[in-house]
C-alpha positions in Angstrom: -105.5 119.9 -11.8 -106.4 116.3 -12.9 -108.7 117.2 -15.8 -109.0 113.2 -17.1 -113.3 112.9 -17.5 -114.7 111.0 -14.5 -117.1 108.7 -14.9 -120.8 109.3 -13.8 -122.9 106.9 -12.4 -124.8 106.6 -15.9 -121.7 106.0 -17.5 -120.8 102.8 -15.4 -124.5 101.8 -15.2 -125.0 101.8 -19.1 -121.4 100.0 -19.7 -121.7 96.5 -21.4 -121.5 93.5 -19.2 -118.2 92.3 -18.9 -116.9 88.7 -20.0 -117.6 87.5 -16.5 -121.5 88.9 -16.6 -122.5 87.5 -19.9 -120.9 84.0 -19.4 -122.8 83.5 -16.4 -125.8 84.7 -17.5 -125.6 82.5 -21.1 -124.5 79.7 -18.1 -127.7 80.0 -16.5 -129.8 79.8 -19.6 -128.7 76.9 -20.5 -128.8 75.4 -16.9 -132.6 76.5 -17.3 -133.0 74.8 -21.0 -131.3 71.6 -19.6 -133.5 71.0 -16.3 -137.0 71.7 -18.6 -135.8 68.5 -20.8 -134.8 66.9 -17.3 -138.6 67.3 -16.0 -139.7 66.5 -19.4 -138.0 63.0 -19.6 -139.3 62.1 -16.0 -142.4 62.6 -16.8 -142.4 60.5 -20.1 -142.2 57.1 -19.4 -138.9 55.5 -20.3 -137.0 58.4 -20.1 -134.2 59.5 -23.1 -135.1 56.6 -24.9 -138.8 56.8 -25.0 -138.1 61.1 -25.8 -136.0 60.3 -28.5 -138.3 57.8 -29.9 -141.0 60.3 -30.2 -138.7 63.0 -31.7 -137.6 60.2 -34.5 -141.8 58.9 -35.5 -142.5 62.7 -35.3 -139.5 63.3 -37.5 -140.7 60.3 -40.2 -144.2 61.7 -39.5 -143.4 65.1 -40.9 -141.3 63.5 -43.6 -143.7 61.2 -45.4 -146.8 64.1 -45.0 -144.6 66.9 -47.1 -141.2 65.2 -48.2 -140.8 61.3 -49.2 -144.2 58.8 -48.9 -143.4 55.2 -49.2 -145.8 53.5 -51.8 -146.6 49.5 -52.0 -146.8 48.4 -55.5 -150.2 46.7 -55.4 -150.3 44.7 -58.9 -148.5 43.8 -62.1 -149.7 47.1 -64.2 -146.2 48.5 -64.2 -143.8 45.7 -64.9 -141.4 45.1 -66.1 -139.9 47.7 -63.9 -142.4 47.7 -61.0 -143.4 44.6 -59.4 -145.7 43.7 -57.2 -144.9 44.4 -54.0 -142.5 46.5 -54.6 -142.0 50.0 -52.5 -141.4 53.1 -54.0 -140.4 56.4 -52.5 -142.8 59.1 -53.8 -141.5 62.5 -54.2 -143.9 64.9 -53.1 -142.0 67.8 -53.7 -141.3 66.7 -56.9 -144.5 69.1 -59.1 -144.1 72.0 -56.2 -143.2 75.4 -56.2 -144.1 75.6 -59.8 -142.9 72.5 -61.8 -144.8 69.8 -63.7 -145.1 66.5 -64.4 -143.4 65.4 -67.6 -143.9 62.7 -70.4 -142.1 59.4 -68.9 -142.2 60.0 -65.5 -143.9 57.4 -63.5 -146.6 59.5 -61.0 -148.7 58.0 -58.1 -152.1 59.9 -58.2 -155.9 59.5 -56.3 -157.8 58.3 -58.7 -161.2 58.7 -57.2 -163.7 59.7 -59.4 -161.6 58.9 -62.4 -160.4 55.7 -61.8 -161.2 54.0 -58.5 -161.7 54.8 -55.1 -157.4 54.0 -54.5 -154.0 55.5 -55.8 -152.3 54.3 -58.7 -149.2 54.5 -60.4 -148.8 55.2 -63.7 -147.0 56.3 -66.5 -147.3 59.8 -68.2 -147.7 59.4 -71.5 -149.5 63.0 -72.6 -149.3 66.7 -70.6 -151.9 69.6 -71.4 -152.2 69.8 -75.1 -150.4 66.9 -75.8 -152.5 64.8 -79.2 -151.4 61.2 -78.3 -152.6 58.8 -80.8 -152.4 54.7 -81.4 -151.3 54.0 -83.6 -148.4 54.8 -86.4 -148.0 52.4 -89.4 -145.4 50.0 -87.1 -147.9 50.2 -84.1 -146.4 52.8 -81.6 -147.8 55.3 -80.1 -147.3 58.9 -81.5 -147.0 62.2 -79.2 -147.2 65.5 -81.3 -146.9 63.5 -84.5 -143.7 61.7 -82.8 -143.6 57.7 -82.7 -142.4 56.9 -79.2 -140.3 54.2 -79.0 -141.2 52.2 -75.6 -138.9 49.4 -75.8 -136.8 50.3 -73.1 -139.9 50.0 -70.2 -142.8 48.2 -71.7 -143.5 44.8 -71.2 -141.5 42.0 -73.1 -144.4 40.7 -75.8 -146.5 43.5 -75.0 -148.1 45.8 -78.1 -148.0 49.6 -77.1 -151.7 49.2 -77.2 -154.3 47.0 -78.0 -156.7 50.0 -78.0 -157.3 52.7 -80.8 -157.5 56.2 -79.6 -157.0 59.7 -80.6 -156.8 62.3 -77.7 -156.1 65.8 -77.0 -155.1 66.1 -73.3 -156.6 69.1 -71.8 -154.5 71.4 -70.3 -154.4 70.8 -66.3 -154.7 66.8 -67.0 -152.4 64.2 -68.0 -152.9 60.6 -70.2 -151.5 58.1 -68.3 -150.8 54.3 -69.2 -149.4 51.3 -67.5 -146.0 49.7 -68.8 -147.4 46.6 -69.0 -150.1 47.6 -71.1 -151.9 44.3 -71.5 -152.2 43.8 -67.8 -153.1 47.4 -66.9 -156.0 49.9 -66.2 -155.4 53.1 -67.4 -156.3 56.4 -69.4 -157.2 54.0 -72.4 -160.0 52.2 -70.4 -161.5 55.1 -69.0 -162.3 57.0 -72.4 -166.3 57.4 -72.3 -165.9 58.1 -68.4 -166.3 61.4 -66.7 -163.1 62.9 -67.5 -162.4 60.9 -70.6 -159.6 58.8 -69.0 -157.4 61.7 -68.2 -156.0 62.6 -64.4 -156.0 66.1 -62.8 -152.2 67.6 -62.3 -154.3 68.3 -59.1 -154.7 65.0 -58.0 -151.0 63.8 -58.6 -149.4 62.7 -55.0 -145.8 62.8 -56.7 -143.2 61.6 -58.2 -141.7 57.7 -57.9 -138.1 58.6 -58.1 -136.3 55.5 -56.2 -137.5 51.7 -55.5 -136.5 51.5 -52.2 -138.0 47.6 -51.2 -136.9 45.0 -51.4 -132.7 45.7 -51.2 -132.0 43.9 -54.1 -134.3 45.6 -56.6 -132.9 48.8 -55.1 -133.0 51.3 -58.2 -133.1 55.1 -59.2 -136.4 55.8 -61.5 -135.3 57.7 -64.2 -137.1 59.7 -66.9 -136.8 57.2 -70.4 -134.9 59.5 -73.1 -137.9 58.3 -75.4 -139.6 61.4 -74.9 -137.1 63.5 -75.1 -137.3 64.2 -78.9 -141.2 64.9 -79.0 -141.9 68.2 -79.8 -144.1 70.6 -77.6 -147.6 70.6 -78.3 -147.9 74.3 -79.6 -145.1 72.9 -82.0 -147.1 70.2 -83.0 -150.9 72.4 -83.5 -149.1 75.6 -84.7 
């Protein structure tokens, strides 16, 4: 007697498909995918070109609203490294996800209501609890009770500030000042205002990390090690 199991019909209607069944049904998925573009490029006017066109402003679209923003430099308040005209890529994912803005890095903010109806880029100069004062005994500014030595950005001839002040930042705000300080708008001129001069972390766009325009002025924005040695503010109050 044969006793090998037969088959039902369950059995062979619940088997997998076999290499022959799957390819031609993956075939005609893609045959499906393919013909939707096809209808899609007739109907667009100028075809692949005009499609991929679309696909490439959407793509920069997307990119400057949560990524990279380009960012004209509009005057001479942050020379010598920024000059008018200049374009700067602003990292906007730069203070995300947690992180914040640090002392020497150059920020593009909306300064309405603080400063002017515009944006503006800036040096930090003071975080949350930051005391920044001008001046020491040789006319620097002083972070924490730490002279800051600025020679490395600000503005050949310039004086670290013409203007006397003595600050606590609040926490949630930052001082800001222009590397060319004699030509520049800033925290310092905005004491007595609502706000007393300082910007909102809030209101920060990002983060100017690269000068992108023109070619030749092509550079990498990098924190100045001239912060690196002042001490925290807790540090500095404690």
């Amino acid at each position: 007697m044969d006793t090998e199991a037969q088959p039902t019909e369950r059995d062979r209607s619940s088997r997998p498909l076999d290499a022959e069944d799957t390819s031609d049904t993956t075939g005609q998925e893609e045959r499906s995918r393919f013909a939707l573009v096809s209808r899609i490029t007739e109907w667009v006017p100028g075809g692949w070109i005009s499609v991929s066109a679309l696909v490439f402003l959407l793509f920069l679209v997307l990119i400057t609203r949560f990524v990279l923003q380009p960012f004209e430099i509009p005057s001479g308040s942050m020379e010598r490294g920024l000059r008018i005209g200049d374009r700067v890529l602003v990292n906007k994912l730069a203070y995300r996800f947690g992180a914040e803005p640090q002392r020497g890095d150059v920020v593009v903010f909306d300064g309405t209501g603080y400063f002017g109806d515009a944006d503006y880029v800036k040096r930090v100069v003071g975080v949350g609890g930051d005391h920044v004062v001008c001046c020491d005994k040789e006319g620097r500014i002083q972070v924490n009770g730490w002279s800051v030595d600025e020679s490395t950005f600000l503005y050949p001839g310039d004086r670290p500030s013409a203007v006397r002040f003595d600050v606590v930042v609040p926490d949630g705000a930052l001082f800001v000042l222009g590397d060319h300080r004699s030509d520049s708008s800033d925290s310092r001129d905005h004491l007595g205002s609502p706000g007393g001069g300082m910007i909102p972390v809030r209101d920060v766009i990002g983060r100017a990390d690269w000068i992108a325009w023109p070619l030749g002025h092509l550079t990498r924005l990098h924190r100045p090690g001239a912060y690196a040695r002042v001490p925290a503010a807790e540090s500095a109050h404690g």
